[in-house]
N, C-alpha and C positions, 0 to 999 in steps of 0.2 A: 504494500500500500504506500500512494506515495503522501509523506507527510507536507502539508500546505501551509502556511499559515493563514487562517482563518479569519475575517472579519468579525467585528462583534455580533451578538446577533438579532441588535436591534436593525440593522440591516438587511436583515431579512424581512419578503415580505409574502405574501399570499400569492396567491395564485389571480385573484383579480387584478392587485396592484401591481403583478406583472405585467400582466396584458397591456398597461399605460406605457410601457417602457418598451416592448419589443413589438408592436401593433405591425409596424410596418414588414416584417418577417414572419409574425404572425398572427394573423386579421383576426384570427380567431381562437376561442381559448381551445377546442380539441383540438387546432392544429399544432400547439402547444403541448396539451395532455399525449398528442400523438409520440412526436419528439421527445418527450421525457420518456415512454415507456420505450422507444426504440434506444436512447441514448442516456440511459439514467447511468449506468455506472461512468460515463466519462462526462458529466454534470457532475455526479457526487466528487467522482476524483478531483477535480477541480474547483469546489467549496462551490458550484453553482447551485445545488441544492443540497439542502441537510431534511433531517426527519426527526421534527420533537412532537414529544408528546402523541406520538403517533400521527400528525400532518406534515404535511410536506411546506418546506419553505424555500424561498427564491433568492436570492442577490442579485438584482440588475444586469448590475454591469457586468461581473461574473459569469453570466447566462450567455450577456451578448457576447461574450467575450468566446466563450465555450462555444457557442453554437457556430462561432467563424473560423473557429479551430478545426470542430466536425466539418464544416461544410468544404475547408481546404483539403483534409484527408481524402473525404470523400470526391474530392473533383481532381484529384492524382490517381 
């Protein structure tokens, strides 16, 4: 596992209050729900999602950050 250092986790946010933040990539929140369940382990590896209290939670910019990473892999 690789050790990250992590944001506080006031930084974290839901799952709606993601959608304000990455709208333009993903219009919509299943295309979102999509994405996390095809790419959840390399969101978590990346602090872009954690899971407290049994919900899932978001980082922003972490996310975006993550999802440009996947989408370079995936386009090599």
């Amino acid at each position: 596992m690789q050790h990250t250092e992590l944001p506080p986790l006031d930084e974290y946010v839901d799952l709606k209050s993601l959608l304000d933040n990455v709208k333009q990539a993903f219009p919509t929140e299943d295309s979102v729900r999509w994405f996390v369940r095809r790419r959840r382990d390399a969101l978590a590896e990346s602090g872009a999602v954690i899971i407290i209290a049994g919900r899932m939670r978001f980082h922003p910019q972490r996310f975006k950050q993550a999802a440009v990473e996947i989408g370079q892999r995936a386009a090599g």
